[in-house]
N, C-alpha and C positions, 0 to 999 in steps of 0.2 A: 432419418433425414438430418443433413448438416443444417447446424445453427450459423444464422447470417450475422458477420459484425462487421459495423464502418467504424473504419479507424478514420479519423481526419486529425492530420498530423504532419505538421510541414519541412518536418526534419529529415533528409533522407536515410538515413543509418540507422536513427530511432523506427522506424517506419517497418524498413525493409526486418529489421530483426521482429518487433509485432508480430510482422504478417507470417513471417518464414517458422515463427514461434508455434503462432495461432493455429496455421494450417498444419501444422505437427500435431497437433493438439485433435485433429479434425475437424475444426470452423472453418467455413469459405468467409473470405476477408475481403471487402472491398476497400481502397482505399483513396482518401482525399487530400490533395494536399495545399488544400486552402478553404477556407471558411465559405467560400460562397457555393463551390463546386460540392464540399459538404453537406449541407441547406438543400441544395440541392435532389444530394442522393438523401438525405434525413427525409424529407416531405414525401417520399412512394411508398412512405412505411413500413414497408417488407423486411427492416430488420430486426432479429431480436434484442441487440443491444448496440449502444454507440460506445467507444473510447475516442474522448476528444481532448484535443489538444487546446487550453485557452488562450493563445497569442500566436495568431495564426495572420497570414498577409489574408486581403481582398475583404473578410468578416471577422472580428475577434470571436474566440469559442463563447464568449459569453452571448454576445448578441447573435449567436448561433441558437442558440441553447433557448433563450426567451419568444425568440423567432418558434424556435419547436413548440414550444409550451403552449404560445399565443395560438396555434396552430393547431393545439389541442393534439398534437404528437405524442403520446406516452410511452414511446421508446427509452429505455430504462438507461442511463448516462451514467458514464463514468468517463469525469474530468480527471486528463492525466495533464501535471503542470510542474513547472521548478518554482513557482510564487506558491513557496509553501509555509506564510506566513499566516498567523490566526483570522487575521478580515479575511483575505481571500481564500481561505478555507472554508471560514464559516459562508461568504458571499454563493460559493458555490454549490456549495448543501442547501442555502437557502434559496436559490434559483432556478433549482428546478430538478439539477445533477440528482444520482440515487446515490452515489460514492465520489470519494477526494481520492487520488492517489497521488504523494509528491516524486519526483523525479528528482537525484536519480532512485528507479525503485527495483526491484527484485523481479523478474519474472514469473517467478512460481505463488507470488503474493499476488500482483496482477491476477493470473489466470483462476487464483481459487475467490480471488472477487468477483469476478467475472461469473466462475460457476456459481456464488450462491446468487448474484444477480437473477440469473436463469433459473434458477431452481424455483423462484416465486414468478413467473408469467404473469402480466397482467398486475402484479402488487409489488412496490415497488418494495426491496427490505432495510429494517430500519436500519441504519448507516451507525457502526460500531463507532462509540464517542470514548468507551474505556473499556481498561484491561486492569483486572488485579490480581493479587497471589497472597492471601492473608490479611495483614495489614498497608501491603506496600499496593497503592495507586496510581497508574497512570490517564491522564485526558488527554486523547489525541486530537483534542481540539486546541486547548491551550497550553498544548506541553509541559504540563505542571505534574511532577511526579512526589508524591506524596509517601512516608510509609509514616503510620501511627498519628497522621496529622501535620507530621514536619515535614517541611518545604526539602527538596532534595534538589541540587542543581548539578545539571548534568551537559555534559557537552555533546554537539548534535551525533558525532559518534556512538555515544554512551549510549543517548537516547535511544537511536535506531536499535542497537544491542541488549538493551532491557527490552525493547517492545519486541524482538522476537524472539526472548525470554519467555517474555509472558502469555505470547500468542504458542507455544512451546511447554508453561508451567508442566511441571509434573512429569515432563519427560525425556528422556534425554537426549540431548544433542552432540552430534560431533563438532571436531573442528571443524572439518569439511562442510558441514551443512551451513556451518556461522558464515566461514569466509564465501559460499554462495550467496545467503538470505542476506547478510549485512553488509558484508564490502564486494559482494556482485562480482568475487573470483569463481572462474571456474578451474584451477588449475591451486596447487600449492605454492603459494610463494618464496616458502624455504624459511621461513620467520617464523619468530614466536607473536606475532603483532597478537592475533585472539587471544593470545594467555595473557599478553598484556594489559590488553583492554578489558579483560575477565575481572584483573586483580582490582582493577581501578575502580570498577562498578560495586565488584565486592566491598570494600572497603566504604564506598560514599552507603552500601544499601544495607549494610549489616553491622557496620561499626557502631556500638554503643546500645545495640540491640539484644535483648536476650536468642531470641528465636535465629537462627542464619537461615536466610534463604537461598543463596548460591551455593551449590554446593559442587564437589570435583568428584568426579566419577572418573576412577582410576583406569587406565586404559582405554577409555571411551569418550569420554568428554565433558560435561559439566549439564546440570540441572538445575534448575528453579523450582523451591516447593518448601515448605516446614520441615521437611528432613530428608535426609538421603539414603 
């Protein structure tokens, strides 16, 4: 039997790509495109999960979301948002949401949220707050990327590209896979942009460390891990 999910989400483009995604995936998708018509379909219960939008016309996702809760609705949320700032991150884990996802985000990140959402029925699971590989740390809460204790400062490009580095460690990835998961291509650009942005990460995450953790995998594409 297909799993039911309401998208409520006011964006058309954003929306239609969701649902055309989702239902590729084999989930029937309903969808809302406003917080109150949301509320709405959210209160008959019958879905196994929501992907909500929080700044929506008629209801914000928030007071969508507390409305559920107050309601004693324990359909399992995931706020998708471009306020991908530490309060409203943290605001929304603490509201009620079971996951944060920032926009713009990945598809294939989305739907493996989504699947372990599902995987736990009834329990909602505990929402991933860090990722590490040895000594180097990241908090996907406070964007604080760490390795051996030192502060590492990284740009929101960088960022995104170590975390799915590390969501990755140990294995290896192509280009192709990068320019999907990071910069949301599905086609090759023609550019060396990922070797770019490879070298730069290298550099801030390995320089003046004995151990490298980025490593180049000749023909194939680059790894994360204590050695290659």
């Amino acid at each position: 039997m297909s799993q039911k999910i309401l998208l409520v989400e006011d964006d058309r483009t954003t929306a239609d790509f969701i649902s055309k995604s989702l239902t590729g995936e084999g989930f029937v998708v309903d969808h809302a495109a406003d917080g109150r018509d949301g509320l709405f379909h959210a209160t008959d219960g019958s879905y196994d999960a929501i992907i909500l939008d929080r700044m929506l016309p008629g209801m914000d996702g928030m007071a969508l979301l507390a409305a559920m809760r107050a309601a004693q609705i324990a359909t399992p949320v995931i706020i998708l948002s471009s306020l991908g700032a530490v309060d409203a991150r943290v605001e929304g884990l603490t509201s009620g949401a079971n996951d944060y996802l920032v926009k713009p985000f990945a598809f294939s990140e989305l739907l493996a949220r989504l699947k372990l959402l599902l995987a736990k029925p009834g329990n909602g699971p505990q929402v991933e707050t860090a990722l590490h590989c040895e000594d180097l740390e990241m908090n996907l809460l406070n964007r604080r990327v760490t390795r051996a204790g030192k502060r590492i400062e990284l740009q929101p490009r960088e960022f995104r590209l170590l975390e799915y580095l590390l969501r990755h460690k140990e294995q290896v990835v192509t280009r192709t896979m990068m320019l999907e998961g990071v910069w949301e291509y599905h086609f090759d650009p023609g550019t060396n942009v990922v070797d770019v942005h490879v070298s730069r990460l290298r550099r801030k995450i390995d320089d003046g460390f004995a151990t490298p953790l980025v490593h180049t995998i000749r023909g194939a594409g680059y790894m994360l891990g204590a050695a290659s």
